[in-house]
C-alpha angles and dihedrals in degrees: 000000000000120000089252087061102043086049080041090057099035085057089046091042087052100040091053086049087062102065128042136276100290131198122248093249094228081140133018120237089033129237096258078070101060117112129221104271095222126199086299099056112152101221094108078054097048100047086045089058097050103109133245102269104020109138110238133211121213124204117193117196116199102187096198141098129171078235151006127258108200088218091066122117099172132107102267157124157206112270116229097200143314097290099065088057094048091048082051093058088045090052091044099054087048085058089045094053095033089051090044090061088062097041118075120272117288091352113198117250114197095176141029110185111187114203143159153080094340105325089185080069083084082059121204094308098052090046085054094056096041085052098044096045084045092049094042084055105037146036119251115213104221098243095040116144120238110188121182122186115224145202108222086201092071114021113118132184086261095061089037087054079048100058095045080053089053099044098250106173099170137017140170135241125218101214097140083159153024100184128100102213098050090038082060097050099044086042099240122121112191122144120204090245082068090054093047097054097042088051090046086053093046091053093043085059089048108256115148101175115073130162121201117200127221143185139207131178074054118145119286088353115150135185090267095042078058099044094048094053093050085055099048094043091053087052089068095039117214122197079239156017142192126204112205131184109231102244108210102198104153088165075073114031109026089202091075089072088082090077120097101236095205097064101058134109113274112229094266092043091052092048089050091047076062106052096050113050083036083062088049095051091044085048092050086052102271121144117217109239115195115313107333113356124092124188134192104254100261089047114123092239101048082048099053087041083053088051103043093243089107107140135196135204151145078299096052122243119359144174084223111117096174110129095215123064109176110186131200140196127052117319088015121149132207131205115203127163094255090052149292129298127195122206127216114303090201109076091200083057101037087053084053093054086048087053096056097042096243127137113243122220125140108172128045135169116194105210126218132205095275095048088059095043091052095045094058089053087057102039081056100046090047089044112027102031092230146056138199096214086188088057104046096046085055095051094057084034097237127122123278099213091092089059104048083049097068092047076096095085092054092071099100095063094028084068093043088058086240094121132031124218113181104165106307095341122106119196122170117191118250083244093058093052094111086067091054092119105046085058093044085055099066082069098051108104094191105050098080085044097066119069118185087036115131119190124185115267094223 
């Protein structure tokens, strides 16, 4: 780094030192403010009112790995045997077709995202009869995306013939790391050799669209370990990357304990692990999409960011505008234009609830009119890099004062040059894009409301 960047990252590192721990904004409000749903909970409601035509999302969470990295963060665990995953799927198709009865006829699904946990666990087989019960229920549009994320360390040409069958067209690939040391102390062994061959087969089944994953703020990972993994990952060059800050929240996921908490990365150390592998990937034609994606030029998503039709949900930055995001498994979430409703955490209860054909959701948050209006100030801020404050409130037909009267706690950064207020518009440099959400967070009502909350302070 130039002396201009390392002065660059000790102004961001103190700057996000300045204002609490803040969410990741892949929701507003956020999941911590989510109520329990009750025996009256709305979501049969809700899925009744969406109308005839409306292009649907699906989410499928698949809570299980064959082990545990201590980095994770996600809702998963261990799996005890194949039976339990196979009892998962059944469980799975019985929400699909549960869900389906409440939805119109036919409904039209644009997009199927998989996550987990490890959702190649299911195998071919398991993808097949997930694909065939969604496409007896509901209408594909032919275009439609079907993204699967993948662990290089176990994908094998059967799963890769599985996914042609099934009509996967992207999926993305977990590398966080190349390097061994840090691969030891996050417990995840995974040489690039793994990742080569999984993106060859990939390609071999035609898909043209691939995402590697990586991490920094990891354990024992240094300014060169980092370096070295960007390279190796643009040699294989992937249509995208996303560049995540490990997030180390024990008080949520006891496995991170594991971690030794005295080798990781300190906060300026981290912001400068960003800048730097974000100007080799610039420099290796990369262009730089919302907070922490980048994208060759042609892909989907660097073409939607040119165009100002960038999304963001529970999944990150998308190029998915449909309004309505149903998920299913245990620990889903759908978006829906009433609210959000989150389903069981627990998988043993959310199969109960299967077996008894009962929807099950156990959290739920209603939004009003300010909710949504805020929540579009802060998807275009994450996405865009700029709002007009004026504009939005118009368009949901509220005041803007409320607003303008949180452009206070933006002081800080205002008076660093690393945001730009000019009226009601927002603007915050390409080179300030680390402290996105510290300045989305001015316009979060419900983050001075929570006590006991704890957010990461990636």
């Amino acid at each position: 780094m130039t002396d201009s960047s390392s002065d660059r990252a000790s102004l961001i590192s103190s700057l996000i030192g300045q204002y609490r721990e803040v969410p990741r904004y892949t929701s507003y409000p956020t999941a911590p403010h989510f109520r329990p749903a009750g025996e009256d909970a709305k979501l049969p409601e809700w899925l009744a009112a969406v109308p005839d035509g409306t292009p649907l999302s699906l989410y499928l969470h698949v809570p299980y790995c064959r082990t545990m990295c201590w980095y994770c963060g996600c809702s998963t665990q261990v799996a005890k045997g194949d039976d339990a995953v196979k009892q998962y799927v059944d469980a799975l198709l019985s929400e699909i077709a549960l869900t389906a009865q409440y939805l119109p006829p036919q409904a039209r699904i644009a997009h199927i995202h998989w996550g987990g946990g490890t959702p190649t666990i299911i195998g071919a087989a398991g993808l097949q009869r997930v694909t065939d019960r969604l496409a007896g229920l509901f209408s594909f549009d032919p275009d439609i995306e079907i993204a699967v994320e993948v662990d290089p360390r176990r994908f094998d040409a059967e799963l890769a013939e599985g996914f042609a069958s099934s009509g996967v067209n992207r999926a993305s690939l977990g590398v966080q790391s190349f390097d061994p040391v840090v691969q030891q102390a996050i417990n995840r062994i995974q040489p690039l050799e793994d990742v080569r061959r999984t993106l060859e087969l990939l390609r071999d089944a035609g898909l043209t669209s691939v995402n590697f994953d990586l991490l920094y703020g990891l354990p024992h990972q240094d300014m060169a370990s980092l370096a070295r993994t960007v390279e190796q990952a643009l040699g294989l060059r992937p249509e995208r990357l996303a560049l995540f800050g490990y997030a180390h929240v024990p008080w949520m996921r006891a496995h991170q304990k594991l971690i030794d908490t005295a080798v990781l990365p300190d906060r300026e150390l981290r912001v400068r692990q960003f800048l730097l592998a974000e100007r080799m990937l610039n420099e290796a034609g990369y262009a730089s999409i919302g907070l922490d994606h980048f994208a060759l030029p042609g892909d989907e998503l660097a073409v939607a960011a040119g165009k100002g039709r960038l999304h963001r949900n529970f999944q990150g930055y998308t190029t998915d505008d449909a309004g309505t995001l149903i998920g299913f498994g245990a620990s889903a979430i759908s978006q829906l234009e009433q609210g959000y409703a989150a389903n069981i955490r627990g998988v043993a209860t959310w199969r109960r609830k299967m077996g008894r054909s009962e929807l099950p959701v156990e959290r739920m948050l209603p939004l009003n009119t300010e909710d949504r209006m805020r929540g579009a100030v802060i998807e275009q801020l994450m996405c865009h890099l700029s709002v007009d404050l004026d504009a939005v409130a118009a368009r949901f037909r509220l005041p803007a004062r409320p607003l303008h009267d949180n452009l206070a706690a933006l002081k800080p950064i205002a008076d660093a040059g690393l945001v730009n207020i000019d009226g009601g518009r927002i603007t915050v440099p390409p080179a300030a894009r680390l402290l996105l959400r510290q300045i989305c967070s001015a316009f979060d009502s419900y983050l001075p409301a929570v006590e006991g909350v704890r957010h990461a302070a990636a």
